[in-house]
PyMOL Python script that loads the backbone (N, CA, C, O; Angstrom):
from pymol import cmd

cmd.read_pdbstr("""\
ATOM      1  N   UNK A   1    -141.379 125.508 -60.031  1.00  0.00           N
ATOM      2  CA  UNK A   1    -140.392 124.947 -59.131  1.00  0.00           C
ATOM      3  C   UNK A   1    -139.022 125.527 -59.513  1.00  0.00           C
ATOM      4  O   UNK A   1    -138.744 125.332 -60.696  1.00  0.00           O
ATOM      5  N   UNK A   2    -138.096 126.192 -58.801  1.00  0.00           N
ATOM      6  CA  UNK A   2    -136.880 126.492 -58.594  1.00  0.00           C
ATOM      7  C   UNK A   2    -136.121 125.336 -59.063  1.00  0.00           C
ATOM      8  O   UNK A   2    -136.277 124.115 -59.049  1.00  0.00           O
ATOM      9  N   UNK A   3    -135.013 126.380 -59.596  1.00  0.00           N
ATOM     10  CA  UNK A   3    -133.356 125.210 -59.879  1.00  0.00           C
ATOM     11  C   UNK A   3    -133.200 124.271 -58.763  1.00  0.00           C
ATOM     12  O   UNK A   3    -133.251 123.045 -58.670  1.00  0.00           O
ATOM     13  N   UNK A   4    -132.974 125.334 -57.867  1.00  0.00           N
ATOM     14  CA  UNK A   4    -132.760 124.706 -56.345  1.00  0.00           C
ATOM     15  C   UNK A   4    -133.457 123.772 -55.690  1.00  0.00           C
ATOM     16  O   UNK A   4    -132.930 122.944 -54.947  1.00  0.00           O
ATOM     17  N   UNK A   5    -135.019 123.870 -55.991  1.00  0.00           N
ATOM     18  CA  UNK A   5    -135.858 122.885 -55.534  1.00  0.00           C
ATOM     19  C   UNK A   5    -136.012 121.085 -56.238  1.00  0.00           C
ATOM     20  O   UNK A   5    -136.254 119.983 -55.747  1.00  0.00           O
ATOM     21  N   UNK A   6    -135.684 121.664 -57.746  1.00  0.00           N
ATOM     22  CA  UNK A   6    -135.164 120.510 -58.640  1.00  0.00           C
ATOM     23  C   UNK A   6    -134.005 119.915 -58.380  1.00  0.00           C
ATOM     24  O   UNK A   6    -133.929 118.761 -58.803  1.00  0.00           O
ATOM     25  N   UNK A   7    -132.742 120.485 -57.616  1.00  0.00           N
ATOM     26  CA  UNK A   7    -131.365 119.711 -57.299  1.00  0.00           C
ATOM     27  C   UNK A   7    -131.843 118.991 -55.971  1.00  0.00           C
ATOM     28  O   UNK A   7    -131.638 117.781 -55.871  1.00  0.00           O
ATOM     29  N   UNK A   8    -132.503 119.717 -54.893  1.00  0.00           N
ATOM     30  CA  UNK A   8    -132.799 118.537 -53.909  1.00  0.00           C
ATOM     31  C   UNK A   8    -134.069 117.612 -54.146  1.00  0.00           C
ATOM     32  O   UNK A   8    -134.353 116.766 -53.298  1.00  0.00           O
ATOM     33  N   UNK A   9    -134.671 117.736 -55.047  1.00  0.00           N
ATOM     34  CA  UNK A   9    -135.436 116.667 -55.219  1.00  0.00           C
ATOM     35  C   UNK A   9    -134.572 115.430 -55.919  1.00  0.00           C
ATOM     36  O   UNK A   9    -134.763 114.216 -55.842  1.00  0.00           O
ATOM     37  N   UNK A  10    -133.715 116.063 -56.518  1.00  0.00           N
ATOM     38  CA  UNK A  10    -132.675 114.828 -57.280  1.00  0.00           C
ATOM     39  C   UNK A  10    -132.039 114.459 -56.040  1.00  0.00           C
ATOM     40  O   UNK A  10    -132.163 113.245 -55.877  1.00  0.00           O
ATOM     41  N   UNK A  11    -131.365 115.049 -55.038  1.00  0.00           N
ATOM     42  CA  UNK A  11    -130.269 114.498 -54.526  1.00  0.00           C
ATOM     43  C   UNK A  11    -131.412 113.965 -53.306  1.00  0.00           C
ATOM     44  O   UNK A  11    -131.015 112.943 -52.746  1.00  0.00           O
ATOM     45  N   UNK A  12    -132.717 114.466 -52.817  1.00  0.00           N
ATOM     46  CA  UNK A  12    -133.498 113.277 -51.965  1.00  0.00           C
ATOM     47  C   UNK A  12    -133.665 111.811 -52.158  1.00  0.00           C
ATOM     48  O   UNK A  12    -133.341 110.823 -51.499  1.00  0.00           O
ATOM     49  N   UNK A  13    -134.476 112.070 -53.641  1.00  0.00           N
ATOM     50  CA  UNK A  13    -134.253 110.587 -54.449  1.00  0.00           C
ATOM     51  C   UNK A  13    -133.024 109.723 -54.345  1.00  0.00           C
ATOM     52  O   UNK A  13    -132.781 108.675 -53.747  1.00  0.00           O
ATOM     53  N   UNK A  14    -132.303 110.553 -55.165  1.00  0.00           N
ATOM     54  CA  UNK A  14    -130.436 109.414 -54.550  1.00  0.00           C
ATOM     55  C   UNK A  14    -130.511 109.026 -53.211  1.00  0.00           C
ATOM     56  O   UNK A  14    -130.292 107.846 -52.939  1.00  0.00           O
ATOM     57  N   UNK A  15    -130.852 110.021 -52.114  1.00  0.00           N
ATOM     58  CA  UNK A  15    -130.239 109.628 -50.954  1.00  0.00           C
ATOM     59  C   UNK A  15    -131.243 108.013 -50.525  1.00  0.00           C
ATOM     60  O   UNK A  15    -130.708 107.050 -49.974  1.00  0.00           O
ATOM     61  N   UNK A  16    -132.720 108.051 -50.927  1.00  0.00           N
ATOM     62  CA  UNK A  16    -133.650 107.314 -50.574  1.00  0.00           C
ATOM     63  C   UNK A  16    -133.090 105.966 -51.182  1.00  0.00           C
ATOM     64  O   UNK A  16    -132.985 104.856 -50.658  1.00  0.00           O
ATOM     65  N   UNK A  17    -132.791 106.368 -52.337  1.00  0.00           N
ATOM     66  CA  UNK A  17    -132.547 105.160 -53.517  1.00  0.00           C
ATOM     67  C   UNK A  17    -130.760 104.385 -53.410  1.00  0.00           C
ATOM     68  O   UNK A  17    -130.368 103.460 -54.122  1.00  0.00           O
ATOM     69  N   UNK A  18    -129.898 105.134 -52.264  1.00  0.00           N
ATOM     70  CA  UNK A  18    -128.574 104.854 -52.820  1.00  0.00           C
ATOM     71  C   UNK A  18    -127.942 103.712 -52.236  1.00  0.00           C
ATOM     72  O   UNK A  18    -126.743 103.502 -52.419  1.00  0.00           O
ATOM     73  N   UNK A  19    -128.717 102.905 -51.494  1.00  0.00           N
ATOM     74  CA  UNK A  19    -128.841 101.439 -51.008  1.00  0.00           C
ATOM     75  C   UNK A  19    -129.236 100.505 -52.016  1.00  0.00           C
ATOM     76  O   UNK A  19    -128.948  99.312 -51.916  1.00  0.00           O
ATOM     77  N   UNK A  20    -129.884 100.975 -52.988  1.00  0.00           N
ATOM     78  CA  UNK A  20    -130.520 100.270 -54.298  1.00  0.00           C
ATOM     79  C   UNK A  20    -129.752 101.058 -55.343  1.00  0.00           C
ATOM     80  O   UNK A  20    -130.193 102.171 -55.627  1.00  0.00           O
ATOM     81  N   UNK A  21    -129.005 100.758 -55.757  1.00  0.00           N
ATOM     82  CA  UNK A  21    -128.319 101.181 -56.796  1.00  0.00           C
ATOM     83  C   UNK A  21    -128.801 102.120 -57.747  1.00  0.00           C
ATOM     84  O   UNK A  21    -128.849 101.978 -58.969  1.00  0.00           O
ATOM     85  N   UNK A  22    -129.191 103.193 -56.993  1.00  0.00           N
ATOM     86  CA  UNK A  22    -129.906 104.465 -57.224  1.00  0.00           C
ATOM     87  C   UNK A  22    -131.320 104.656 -58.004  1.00  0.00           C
ATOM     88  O   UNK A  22    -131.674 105.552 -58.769  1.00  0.00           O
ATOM     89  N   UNK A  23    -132.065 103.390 -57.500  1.00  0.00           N
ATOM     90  CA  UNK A  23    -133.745 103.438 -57.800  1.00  0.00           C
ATOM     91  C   UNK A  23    -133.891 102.869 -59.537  1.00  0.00           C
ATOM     92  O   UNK A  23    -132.980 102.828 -60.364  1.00  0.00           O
ATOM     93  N   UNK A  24    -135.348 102.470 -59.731  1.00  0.00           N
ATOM     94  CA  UNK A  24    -135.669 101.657 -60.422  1.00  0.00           C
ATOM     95  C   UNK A  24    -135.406 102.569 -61.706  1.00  0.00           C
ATOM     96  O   UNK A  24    -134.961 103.705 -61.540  1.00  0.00           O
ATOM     97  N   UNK A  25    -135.720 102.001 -63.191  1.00  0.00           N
ATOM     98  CA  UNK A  25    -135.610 103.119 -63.878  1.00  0.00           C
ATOM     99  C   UNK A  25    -136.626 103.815 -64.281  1.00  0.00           C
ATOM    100  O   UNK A  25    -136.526 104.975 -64.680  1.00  0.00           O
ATOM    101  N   UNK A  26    -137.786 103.115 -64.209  1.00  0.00           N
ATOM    102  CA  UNK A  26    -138.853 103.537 -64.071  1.00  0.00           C
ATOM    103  C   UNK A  26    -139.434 104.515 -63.135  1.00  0.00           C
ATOM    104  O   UNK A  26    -140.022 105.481 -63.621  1.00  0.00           O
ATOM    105  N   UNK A  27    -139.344 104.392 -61.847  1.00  0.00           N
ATOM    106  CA  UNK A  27    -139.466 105.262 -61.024  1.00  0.00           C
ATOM    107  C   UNK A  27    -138.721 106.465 -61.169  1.00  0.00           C
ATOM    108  O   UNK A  27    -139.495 107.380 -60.888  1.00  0.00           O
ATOM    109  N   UNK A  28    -137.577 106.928 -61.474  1.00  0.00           N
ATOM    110  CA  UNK A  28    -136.740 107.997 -62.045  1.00  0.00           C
ATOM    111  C   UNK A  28    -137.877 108.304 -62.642  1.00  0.00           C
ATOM    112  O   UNK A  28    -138.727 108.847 -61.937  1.00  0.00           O
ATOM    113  N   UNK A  29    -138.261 107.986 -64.397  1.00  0.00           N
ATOM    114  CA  UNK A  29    -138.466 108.538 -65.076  1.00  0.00           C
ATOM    115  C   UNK A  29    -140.158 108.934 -64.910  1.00  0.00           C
ATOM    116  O   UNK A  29    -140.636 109.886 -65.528  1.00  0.00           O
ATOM    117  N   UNK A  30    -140.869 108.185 -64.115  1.00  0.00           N
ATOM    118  CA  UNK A  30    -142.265 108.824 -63.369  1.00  0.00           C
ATOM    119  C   UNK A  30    -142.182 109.754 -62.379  1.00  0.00           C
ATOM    120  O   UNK A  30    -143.150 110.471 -62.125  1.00  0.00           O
ATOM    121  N   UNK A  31    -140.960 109.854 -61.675  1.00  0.00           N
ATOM    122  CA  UNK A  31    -140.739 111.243 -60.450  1.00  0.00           C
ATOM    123  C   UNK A  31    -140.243 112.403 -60.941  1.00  0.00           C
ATOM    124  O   UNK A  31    -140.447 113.489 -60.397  1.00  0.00           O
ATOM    125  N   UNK A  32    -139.271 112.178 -62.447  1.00  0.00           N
ATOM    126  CA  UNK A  32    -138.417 113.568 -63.216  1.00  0.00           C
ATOM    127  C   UNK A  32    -139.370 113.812 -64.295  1.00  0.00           C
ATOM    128  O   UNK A  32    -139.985 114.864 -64.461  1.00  0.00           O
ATOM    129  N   UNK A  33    -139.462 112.529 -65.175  1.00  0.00           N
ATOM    130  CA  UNK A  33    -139.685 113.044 -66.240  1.00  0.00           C
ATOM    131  C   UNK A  33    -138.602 112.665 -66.924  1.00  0.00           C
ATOM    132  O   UNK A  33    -138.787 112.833 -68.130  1.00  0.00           O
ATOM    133  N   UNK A  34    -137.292 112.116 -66.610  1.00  0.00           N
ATOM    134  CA  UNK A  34    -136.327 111.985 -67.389  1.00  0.00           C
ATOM    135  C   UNK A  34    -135.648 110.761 -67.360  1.00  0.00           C
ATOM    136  O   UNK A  34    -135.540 110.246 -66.247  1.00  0.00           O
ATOM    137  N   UNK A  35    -135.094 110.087 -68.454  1.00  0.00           N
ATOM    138  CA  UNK A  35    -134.113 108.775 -68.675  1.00  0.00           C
ATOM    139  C   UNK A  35    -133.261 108.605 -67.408  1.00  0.00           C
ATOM    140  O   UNK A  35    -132.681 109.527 -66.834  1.00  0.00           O
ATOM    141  N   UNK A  36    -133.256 107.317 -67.044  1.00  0.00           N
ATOM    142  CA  UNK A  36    -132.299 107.063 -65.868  1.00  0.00           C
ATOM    143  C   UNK A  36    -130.791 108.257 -66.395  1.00  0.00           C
ATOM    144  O   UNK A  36    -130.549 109.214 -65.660  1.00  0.00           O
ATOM    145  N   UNK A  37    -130.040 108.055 -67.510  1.00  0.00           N
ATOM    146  CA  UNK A  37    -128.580 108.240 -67.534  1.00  0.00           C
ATOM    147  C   UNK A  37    -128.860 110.223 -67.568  1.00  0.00           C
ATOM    148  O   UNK A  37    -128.005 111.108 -67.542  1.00  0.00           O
ATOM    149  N   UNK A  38    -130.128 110.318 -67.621  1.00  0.00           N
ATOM    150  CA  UNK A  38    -129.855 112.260 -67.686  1.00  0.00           C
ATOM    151  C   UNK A  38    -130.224 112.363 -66.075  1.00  0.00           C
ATOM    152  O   UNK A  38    -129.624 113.035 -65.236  1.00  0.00           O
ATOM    153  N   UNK A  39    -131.319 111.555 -65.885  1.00  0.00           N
ATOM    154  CA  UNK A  39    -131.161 111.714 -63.882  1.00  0.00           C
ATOM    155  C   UNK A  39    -129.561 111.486 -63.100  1.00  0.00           C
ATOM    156  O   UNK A  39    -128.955 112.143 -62.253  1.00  0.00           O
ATOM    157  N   UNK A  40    -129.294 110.402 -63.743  1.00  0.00           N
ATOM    158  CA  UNK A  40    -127.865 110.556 -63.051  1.00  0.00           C
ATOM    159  C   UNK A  40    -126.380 111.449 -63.421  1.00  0.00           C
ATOM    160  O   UNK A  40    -125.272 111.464 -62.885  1.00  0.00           O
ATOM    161  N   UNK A  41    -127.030 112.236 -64.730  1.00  0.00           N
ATOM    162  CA  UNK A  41    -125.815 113.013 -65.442  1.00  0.00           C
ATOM    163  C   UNK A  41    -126.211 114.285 -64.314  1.00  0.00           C
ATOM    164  O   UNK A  41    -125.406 114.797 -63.537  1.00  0.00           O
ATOM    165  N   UNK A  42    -127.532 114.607 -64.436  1.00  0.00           N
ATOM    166  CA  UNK A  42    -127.700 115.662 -63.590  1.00  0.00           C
ATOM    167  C   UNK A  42    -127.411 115.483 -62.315  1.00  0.00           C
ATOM    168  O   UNK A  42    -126.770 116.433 -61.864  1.00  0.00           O
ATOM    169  N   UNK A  43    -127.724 114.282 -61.227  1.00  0.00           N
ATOM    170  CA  UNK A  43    -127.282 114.049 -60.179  1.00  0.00           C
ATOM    171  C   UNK A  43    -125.628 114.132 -60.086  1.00  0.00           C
ATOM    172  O   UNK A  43    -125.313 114.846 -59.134  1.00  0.00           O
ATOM    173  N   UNK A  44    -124.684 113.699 -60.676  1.00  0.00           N
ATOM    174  CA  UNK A  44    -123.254 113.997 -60.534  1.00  0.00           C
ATOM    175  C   UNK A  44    -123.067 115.197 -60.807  1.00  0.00           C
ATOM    176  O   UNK A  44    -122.347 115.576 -59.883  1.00  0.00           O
ATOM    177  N   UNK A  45    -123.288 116.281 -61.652  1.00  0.00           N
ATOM    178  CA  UNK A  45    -123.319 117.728 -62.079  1.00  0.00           C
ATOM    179  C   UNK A  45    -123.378 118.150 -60.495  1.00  0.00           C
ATOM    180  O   UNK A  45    -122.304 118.432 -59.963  1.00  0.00           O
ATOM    181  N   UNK A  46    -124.547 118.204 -59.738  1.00  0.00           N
ATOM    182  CA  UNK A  46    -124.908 118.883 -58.310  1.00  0.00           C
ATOM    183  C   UNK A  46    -124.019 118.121 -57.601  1.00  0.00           C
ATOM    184  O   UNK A  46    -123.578 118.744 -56.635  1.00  0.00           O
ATOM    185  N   UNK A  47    -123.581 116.995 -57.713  1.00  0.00           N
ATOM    186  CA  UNK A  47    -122.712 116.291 -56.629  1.00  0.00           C
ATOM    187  C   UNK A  47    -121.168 117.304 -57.318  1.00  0.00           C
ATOM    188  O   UNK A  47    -120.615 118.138 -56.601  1.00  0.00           O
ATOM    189  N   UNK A  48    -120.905 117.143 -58.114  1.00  0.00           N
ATOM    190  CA  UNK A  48    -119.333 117.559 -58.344  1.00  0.00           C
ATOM    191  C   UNK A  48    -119.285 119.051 -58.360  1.00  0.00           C
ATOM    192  O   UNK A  48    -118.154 119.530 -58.274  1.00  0.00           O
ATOM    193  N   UNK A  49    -120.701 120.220 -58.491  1.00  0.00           N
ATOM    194  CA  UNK A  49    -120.304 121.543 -57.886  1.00  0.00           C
ATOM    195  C   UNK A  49    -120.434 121.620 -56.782  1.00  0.00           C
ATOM    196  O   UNK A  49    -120.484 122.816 -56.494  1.00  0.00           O
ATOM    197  N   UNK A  50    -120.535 120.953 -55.850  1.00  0.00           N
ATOM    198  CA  UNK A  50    -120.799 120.950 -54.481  1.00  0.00           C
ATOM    199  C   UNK A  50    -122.725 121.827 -54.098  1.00  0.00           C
ATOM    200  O   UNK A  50    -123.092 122.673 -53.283  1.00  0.00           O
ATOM    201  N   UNK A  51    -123.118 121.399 -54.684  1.00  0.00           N
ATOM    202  CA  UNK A  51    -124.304 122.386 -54.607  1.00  0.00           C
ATOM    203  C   UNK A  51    -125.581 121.338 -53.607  1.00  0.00           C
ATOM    204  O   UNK A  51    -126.725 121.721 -53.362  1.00  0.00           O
ATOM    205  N   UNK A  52    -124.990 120.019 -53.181  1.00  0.00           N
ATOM    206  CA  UNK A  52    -125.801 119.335 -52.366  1.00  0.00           C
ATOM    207  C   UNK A  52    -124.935 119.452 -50.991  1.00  0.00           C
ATOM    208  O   UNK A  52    -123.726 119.250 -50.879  1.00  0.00           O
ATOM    209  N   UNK A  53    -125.821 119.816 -50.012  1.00  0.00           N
ATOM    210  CA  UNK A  53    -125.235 119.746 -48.685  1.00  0.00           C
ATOM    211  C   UNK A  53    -124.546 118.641 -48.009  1.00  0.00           C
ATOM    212  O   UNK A  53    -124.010 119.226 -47.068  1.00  0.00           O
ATOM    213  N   UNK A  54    -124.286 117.614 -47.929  1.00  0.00           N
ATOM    214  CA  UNK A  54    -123.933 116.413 -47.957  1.00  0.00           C
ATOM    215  C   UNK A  54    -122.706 115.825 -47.372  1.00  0.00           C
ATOM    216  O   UNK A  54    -121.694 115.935 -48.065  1.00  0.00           O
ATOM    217  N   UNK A  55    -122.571 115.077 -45.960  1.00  0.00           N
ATOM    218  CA  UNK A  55    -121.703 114.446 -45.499  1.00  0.00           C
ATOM    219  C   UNK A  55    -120.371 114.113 -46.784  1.00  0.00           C
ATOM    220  O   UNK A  55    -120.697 113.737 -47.910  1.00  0.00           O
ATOM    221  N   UNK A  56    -119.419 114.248 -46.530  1.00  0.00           N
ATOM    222  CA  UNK A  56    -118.381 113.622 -47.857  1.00  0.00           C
ATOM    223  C   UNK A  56    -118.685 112.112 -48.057  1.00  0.00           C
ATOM    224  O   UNK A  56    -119.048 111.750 -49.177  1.00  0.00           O
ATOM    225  N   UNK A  57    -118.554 111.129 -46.973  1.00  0.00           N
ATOM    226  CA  UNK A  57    -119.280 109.793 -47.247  1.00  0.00           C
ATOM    227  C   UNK A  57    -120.378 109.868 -48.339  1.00  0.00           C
ATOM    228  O   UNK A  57    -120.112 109.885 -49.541  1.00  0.00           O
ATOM    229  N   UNK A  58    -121.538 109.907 -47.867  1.00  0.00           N
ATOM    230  CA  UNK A  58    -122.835 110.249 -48.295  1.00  0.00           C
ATOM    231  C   UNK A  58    -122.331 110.646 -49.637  1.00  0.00           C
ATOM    232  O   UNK A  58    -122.622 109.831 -50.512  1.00  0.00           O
ATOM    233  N   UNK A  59    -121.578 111.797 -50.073  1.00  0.00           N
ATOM    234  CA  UNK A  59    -121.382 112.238 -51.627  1.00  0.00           C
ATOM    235  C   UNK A  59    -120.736 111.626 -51.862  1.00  0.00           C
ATOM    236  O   UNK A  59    -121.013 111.697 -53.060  1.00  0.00           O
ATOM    237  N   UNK A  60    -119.933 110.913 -51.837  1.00  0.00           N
ATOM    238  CA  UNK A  60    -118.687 110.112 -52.534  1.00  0.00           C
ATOM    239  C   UNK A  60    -119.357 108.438 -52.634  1.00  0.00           C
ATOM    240  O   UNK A  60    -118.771 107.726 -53.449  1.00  0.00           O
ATOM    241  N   UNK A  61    -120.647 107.718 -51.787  1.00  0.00           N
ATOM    242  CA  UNK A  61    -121.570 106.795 -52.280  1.00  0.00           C
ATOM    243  C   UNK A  61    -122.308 107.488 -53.263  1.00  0.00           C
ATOM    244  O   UNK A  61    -122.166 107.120 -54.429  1.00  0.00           O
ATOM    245  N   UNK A  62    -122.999 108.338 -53.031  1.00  0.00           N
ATOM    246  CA  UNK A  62    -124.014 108.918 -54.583  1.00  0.00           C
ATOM    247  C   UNK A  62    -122.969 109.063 -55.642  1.00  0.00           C
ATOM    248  O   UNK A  62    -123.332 108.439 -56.639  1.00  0.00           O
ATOM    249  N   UNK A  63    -121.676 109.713 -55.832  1.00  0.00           N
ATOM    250  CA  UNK A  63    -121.171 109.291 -56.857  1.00  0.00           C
ATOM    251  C   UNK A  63    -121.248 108.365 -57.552  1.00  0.00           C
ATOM    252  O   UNK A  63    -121.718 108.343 -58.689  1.00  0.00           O
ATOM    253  N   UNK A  64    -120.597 107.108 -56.685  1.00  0.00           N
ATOM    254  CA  UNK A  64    -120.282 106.014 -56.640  1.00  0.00           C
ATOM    255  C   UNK A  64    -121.428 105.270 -57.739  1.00  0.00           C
ATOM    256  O   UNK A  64    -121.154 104.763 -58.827  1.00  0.00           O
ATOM    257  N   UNK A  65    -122.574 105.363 -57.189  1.00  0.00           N
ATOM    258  CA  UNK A  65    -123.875 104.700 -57.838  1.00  0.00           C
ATOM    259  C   UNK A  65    -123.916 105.749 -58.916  1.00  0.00           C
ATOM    260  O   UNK A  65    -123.303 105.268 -59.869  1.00  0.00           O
ATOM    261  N   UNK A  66    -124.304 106.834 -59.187  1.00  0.00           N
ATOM    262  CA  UNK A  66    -123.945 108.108 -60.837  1.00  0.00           C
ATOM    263  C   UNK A  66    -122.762 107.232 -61.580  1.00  0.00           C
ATOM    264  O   UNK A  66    -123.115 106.878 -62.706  1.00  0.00           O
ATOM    265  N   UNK A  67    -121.536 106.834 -61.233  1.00  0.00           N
ATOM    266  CA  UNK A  67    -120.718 106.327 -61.831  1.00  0.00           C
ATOM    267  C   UNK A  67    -121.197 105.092 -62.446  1.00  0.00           C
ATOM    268  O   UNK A  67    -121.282 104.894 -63.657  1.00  0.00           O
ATOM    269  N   UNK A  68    -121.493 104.304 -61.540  1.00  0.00           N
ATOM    270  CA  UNK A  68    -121.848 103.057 -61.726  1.00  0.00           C
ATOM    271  C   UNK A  68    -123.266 102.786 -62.914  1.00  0.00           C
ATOM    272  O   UNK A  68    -123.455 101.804 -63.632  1.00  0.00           O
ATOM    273  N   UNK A  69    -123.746 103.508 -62.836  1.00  0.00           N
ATOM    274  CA  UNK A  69    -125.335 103.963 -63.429  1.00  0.00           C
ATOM    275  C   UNK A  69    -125.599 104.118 -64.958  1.00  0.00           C
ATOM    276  O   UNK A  69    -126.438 103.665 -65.736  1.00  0.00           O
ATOM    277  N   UNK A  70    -124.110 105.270 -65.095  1.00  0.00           N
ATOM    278  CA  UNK A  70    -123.619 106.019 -66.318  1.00  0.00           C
ATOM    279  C   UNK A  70    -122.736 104.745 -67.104  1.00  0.00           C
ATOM    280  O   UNK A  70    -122.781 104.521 -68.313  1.00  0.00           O
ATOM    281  N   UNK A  71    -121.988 104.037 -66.166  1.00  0.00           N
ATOM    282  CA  UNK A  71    -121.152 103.056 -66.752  1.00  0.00           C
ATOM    283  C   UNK A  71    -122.119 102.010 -67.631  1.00  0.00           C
ATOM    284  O   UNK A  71    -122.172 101.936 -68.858  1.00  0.00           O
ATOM    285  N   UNK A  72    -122.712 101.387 -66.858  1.00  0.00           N
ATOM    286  CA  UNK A  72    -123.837 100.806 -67.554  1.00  0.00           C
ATOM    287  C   UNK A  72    -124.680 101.095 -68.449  1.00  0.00           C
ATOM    288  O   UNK A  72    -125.347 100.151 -68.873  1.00  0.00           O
ATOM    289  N   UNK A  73    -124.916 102.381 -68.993  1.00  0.00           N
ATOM    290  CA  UNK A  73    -125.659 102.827 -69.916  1.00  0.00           C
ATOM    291  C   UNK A  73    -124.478 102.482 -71.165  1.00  0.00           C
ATOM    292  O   UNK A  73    -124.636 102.024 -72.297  1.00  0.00           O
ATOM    293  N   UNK A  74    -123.224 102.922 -70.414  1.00  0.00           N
ATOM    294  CA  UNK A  74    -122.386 102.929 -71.445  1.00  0.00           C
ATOM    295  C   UNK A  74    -121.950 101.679 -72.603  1.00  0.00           C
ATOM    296  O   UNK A  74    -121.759 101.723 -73.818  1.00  0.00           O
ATOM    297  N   UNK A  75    -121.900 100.607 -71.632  1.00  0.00           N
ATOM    298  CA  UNK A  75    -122.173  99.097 -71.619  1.00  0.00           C
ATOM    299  C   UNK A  75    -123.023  99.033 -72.720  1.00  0.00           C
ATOM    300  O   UNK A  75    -122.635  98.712 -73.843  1.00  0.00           O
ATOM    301  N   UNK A  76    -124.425  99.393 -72.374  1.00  0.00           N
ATOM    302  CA  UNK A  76    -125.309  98.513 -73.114  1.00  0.00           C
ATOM    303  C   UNK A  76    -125.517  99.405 -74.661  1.00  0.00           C
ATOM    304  O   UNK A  76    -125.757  98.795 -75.702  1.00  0.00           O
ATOM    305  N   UNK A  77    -125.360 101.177 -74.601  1.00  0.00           N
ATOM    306  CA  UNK A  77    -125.023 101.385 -76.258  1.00  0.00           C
ATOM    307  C   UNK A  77    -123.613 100.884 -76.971  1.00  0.00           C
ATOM    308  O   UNK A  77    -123.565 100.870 -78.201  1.00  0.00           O
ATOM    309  N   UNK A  78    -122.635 100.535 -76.305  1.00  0.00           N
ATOM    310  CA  UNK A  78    -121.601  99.620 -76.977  1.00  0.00           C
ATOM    311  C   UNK A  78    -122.405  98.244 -77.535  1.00  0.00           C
ATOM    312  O   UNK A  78    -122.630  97.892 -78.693  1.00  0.00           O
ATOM    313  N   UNK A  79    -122.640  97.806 -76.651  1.00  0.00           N
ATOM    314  CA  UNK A  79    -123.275  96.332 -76.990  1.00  0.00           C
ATOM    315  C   UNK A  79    -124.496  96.387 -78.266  1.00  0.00           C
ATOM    316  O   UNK A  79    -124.644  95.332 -78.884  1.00  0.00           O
ATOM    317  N   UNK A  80    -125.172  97.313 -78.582  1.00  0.00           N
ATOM    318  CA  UNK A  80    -126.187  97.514 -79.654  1.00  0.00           C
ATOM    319  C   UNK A  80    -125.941  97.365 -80.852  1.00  0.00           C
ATOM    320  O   UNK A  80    -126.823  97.546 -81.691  1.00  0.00           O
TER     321      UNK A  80
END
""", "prot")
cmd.dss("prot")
cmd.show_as("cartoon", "prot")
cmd.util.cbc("prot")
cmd.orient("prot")
């Protein structure tokens, strides 16, 4: 599978998931292979080079939830 084919499979997922505060964490990590906070490090990476095709709305909610996502990870290794 291509770079390319791996950034829209990330940014499909977001788009499916970005009503739900960007999908379970489990499900991430059974569809990538990877920890919710590296799915969403990588999802903002393709959102902030512009490399997803994407209404500005549409990218600026998937941020929104990457932000929100990342914040919370951040949260809970403070709290440990």
């Amino acid at each position: 599978m291509s770079r390319t084919d791996t950034q829209n499979e990330i940014v499909d997922f977001a788009r499916k998931w970005q009503k739900f505060d960007g999908g379970p964490d489990e499900d991430i990590f059974v569809t990538f292979g990877l920890e919710p906070h590296e799915y969403f490090r990588r999802l903002k990476n393709i959102l902030d080079n512009g490399n997803a095709a994407l209404d500005s709305p549409v990218a600026i909610e998937l941020a929104t939830v990457c932000a929100h996502r990342l914040r919370q990870r951040d949260v809970q290794l403070i709290g440990q």
